[in-house]
N, C-alpha and C positions, 0 to 999 in steps of 0.2 A: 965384843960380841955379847949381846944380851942372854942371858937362857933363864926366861921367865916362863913361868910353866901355866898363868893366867890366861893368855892364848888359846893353849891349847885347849886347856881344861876346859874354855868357852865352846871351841870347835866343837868338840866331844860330844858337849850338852846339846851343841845344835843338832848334831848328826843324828842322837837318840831321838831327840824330840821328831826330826823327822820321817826316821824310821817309824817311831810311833805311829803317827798321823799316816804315810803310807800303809800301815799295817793293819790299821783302822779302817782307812775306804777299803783296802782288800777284803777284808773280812767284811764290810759292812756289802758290800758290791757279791760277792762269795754268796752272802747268805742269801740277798735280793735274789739271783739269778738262781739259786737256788729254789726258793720260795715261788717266783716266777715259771720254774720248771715244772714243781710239783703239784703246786695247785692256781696260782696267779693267773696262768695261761688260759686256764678254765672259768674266769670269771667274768664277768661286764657290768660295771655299773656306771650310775647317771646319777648325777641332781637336778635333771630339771626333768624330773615328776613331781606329780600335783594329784591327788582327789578326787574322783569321779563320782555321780551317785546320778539319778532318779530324779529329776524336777519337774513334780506332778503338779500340772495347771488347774487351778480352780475355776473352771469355765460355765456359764448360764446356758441352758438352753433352749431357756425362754426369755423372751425380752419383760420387763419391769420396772419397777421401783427398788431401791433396797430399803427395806425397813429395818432389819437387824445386823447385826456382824455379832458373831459369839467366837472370833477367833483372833487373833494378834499375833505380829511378827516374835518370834520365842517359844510361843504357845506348843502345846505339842496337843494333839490331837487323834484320835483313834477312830479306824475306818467307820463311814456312814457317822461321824458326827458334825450336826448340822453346824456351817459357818456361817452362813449369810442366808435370810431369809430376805423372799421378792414381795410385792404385793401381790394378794390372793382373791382381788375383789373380782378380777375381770374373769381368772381363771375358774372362780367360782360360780360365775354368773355362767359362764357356757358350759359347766358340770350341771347343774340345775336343767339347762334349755337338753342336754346331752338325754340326761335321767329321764326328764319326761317324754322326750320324741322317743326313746324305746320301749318305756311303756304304753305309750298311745299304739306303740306298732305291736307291739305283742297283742294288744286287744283287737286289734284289725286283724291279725293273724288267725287268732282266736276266732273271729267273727268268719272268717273265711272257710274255715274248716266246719265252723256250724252252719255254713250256707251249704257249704258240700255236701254234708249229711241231708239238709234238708232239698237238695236239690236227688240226691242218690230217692229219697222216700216218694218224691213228687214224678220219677221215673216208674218207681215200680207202681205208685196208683195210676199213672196213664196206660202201662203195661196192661192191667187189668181191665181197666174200661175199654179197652181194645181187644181182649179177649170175650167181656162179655156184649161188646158188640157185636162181634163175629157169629157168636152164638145164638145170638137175637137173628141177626141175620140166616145162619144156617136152618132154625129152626124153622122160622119163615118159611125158606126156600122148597125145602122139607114138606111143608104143610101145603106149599101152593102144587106140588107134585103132585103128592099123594089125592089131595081135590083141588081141583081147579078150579077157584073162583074161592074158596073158603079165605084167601088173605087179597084185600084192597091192591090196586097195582100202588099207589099213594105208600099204603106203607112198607110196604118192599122197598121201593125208594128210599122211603128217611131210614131205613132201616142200614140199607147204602149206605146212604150220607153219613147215618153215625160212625157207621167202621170208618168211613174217607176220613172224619172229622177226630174221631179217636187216633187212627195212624198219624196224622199230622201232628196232632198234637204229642204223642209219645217222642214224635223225630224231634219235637221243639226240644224238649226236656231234654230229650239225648244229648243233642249237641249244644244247649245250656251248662249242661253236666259235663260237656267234654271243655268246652271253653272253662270252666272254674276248674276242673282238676288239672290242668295246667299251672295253675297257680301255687298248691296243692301239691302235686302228685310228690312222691317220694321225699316228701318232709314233714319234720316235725315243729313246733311252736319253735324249739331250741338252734333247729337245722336251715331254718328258714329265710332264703336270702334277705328279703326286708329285714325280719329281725335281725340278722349276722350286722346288716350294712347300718343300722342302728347300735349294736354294740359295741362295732369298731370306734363308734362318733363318742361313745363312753369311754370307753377304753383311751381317745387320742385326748378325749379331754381330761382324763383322769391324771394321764398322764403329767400332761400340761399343768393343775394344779399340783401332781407333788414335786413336780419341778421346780417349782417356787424356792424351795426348800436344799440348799446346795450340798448335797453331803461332801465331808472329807472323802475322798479317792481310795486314799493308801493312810496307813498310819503313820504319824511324821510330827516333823517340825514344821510350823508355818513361819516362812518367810516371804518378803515381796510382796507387805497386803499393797492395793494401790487402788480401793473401793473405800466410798463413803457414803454415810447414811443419808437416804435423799438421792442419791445418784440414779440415774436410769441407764441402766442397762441395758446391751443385746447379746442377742447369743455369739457366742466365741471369744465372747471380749474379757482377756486375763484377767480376775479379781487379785488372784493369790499364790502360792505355789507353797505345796508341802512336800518337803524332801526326807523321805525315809532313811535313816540313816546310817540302819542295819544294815543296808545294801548296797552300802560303797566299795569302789574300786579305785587301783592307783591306773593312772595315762600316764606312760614313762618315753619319753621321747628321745632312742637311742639314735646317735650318728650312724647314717649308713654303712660304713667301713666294721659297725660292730654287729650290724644283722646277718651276716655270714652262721656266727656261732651259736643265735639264738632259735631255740626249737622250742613249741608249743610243748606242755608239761613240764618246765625244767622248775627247778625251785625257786624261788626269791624269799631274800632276806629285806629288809624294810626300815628305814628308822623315821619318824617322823620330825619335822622341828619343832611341833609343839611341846614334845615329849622330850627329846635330845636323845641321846645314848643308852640312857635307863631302860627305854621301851623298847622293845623290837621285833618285829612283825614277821609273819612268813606267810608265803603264800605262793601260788604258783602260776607261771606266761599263760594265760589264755588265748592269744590269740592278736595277732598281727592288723595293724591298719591298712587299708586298702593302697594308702600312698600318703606320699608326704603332707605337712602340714601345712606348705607353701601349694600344693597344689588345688586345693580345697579351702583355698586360702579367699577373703569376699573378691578381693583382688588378686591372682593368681600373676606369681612373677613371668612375664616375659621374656626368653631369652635367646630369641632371636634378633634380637636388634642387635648393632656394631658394638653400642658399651658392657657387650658380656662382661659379669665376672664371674666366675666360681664360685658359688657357696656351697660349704657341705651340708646337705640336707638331715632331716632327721623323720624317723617313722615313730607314730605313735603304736605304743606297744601294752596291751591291754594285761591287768595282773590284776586275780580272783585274791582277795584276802582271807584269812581265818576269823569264819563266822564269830568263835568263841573270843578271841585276841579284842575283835571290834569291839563286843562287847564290855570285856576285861576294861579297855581304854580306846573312847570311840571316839572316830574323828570326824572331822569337818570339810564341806564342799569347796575344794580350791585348794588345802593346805598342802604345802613342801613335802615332798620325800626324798630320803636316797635311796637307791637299789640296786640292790646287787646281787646279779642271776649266778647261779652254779651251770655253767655249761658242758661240764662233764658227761654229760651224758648228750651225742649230740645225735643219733639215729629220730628218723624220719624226715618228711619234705621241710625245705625251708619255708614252704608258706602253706600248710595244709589248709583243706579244705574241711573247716569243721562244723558241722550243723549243729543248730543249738538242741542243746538235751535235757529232760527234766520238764516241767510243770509251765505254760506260757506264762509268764508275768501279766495279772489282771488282777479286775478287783470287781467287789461282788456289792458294793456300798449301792447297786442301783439294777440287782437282781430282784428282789422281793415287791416291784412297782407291776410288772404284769400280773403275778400272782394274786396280787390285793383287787387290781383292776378287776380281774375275771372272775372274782370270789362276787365283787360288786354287781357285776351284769348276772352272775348267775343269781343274786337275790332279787335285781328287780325283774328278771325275768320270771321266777317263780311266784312273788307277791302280786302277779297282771295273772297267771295264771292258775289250769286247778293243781300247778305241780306241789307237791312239798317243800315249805320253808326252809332254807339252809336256816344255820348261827348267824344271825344279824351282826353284820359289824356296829363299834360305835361311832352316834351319827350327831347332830348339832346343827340348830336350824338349819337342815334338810342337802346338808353337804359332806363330806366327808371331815374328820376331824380330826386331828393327829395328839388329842390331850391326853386321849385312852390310854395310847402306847405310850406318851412321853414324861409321863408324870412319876414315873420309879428312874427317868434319866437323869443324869445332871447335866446333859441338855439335851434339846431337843433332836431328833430324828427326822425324816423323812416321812410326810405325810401319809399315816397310813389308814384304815379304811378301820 
């Protein structure tokens, strides 16, 4: 009988070695369930979110030519500055035909109100010829009482006839004067429908030349130019799009089995792939999608037909970033994220109803075109009349010109008056 103690000695080692490795998942399993208990349970995250933002279309209003582009894909650009200029010859041409039909109409206006007055003078002198007809007559009448025979029957008569001939003529005037203060009555040169429906015609033109002229939207990056010089344009048709980039959002598209936990306000943490691990984001759920992403899908699944199968869906799930963070290190339209929401705190509804708060999202790059316009009709309506001259904008064979204001830019503007 052997009694070799290699055996055992082997056994030994195994049995420790396994004890280990058992003693390892326990504790490694210990600590998970653990960790899972105390905070794990509270959290939900996803990789397939992606970058949201703002892609502001740079659309014509007017149909043209394009003469210029001052803007390129990279380019970054700042609100109201001009990217693409149209041609301005045609738009020019009916500012010009616009300019002069209100001032031809302002002087017919003009002319109307000095017929009034001279129509109001040519009533009170009939007035009076009609009173000293009356009087001629009376006196007459008087004299032929008092003696009989001392006035012609003859002029007695034309003495008649003038009062008949004076009233007639006074009624003429009257309702002369009643027809032209019609035209007249309760306006001014400024007030005055002709002139209004000629200012509008300046104003639609006015518009139409600074339109030419395409401002940037929003502040941004220009991407997607897909306009060339030479090209004719209409209105609506995409040149460009500039994406702000301050004002991105992440689209986090969790599996329905995890929107149980998820409540508008909760926190999120963030990593992006551009950045890996080093960076990390926070920001908090804004705000749930209406429905899945199959459902709103260009083709939306069917699933009522026989070859059902299960998919589990997912809802996109909207998250506000920190303003300053983006800044810090800004990202880009479409890039990866991971995220992962704190759920610990899970009071309120699961899908509230939350109206938006704060300031509308807009842009002012094509607020100062009425302004300019009206500033315009108000001069040429005062240089056709005796009103006082406003500040002349600046002007270039006899159209509006936008060199005044654009010459301290580095680049041009929005054609201004």
């Amino acid at each position: 009988m052997s009694n070799n103690p290699e055996p055992r000695a082997h056994n030994g080692r195994r049995t420790l070695l396994v004890s280990v490795v058992l003693a390892a998942f326990g504790a490694v399993g210990i600590a998970f369930a653990g960790w899972w208990l105390a905070s794990g349970r509270y959290h939900e995250s996803t990789d397939d979110a992606y970058v949201g933002g703002n892609l502001v279309q740079v659309t014509p209003q007017v149909a043209g030519t394009v003469l210029a582009i001052h803007a390129d894909d990279t380019d970054f650009v700042s609100t109201g500055d001009t990217m693409v200029e149209l041609d301005k010859a045609d738009s020019r041409v009916a500012l010009d035909q616009a300019e002069a039909h209100l001032a031809k109409t302002v002087r017919s206006v003009r002319n109307l109100l000095a017929t009034d007055s001279q129509l109001r003078a040519n009533v009170a002198q009939r007035r009076a010829e009609l009173a000293r007809a009356r009087e001629d007559l009376s006196r007459r009448n008087k004299l032929e009482a008092d003696v009989p025979g001392a006035v012609a029957g003859e002029e007695i008569q034309h003495a008649r006839d003038s009062v008949a001939g004076a009233s007639a003529a006074l009624d003429a005037a009257s309702r002369q004067l009643a027809a032209q203060h019609t035209l007249t009555d309760h306006t001014t040169i400024d007030t005055h429908p002709d002139v209004r429906e000629a200012a509008a015609r300046v104003r639609e033109a006015y518009l139409a030349y600074a339109r030419t002229a395409l401002p940037a939207p929003v502040s941004g990056f220009v991407a997607r130019r897909a306009v060339q010089v030479g090209q004719r344009v209409s209105p609506g048709t995409p040149l460009m799009t500039v994406v702000p980039l301050d004002q991105v959002w992440v689209d986090a598209n969790f599996k329905e089995g995890q929107l149980p936990n998820l409540r508008a306000g909760q926190p999120v943490k963030l990593v992006a792939d551009a950045y890996g691990g080093a960076v990390e984001y926070h920001g908090k759920l804004a705000g749930f999608g209406a429905g899945t992403g199959s459902a709103f899908a260009l083709l939306p699944a069917q699933n009522a037909t026989g070859n059902w199968i299960k998919v589990v869906q997912r809802v996109p799930v909207r998250i506000a970033l920190d303003p300053s963070e983006l800044r810090a290190h800004p990202l880009q339209i479409g890039l990866s994220m991971e995220v992962s929401v704190d759920t610990h705190d899970r009071a309120g509804d699961r899908l509230p109803k939350i109206a938006r708060s704060g300031a509308a999202y807009e842009t002012h790059a094509f607020a100062s075109m009425d302004e300019l316009a009206d500033r315009r009709v108000a001069q040429i309506i005062a240089a056709n009349s005796d009103q006082a001259l406003p500040p002349m904008a600046h002007r270039e064979s006899g159209s509006f010109s936008a060199a005044g204001a654009t010459r301290a830019q580095a680049r041009p503007r929005v054609p201004v008056l």
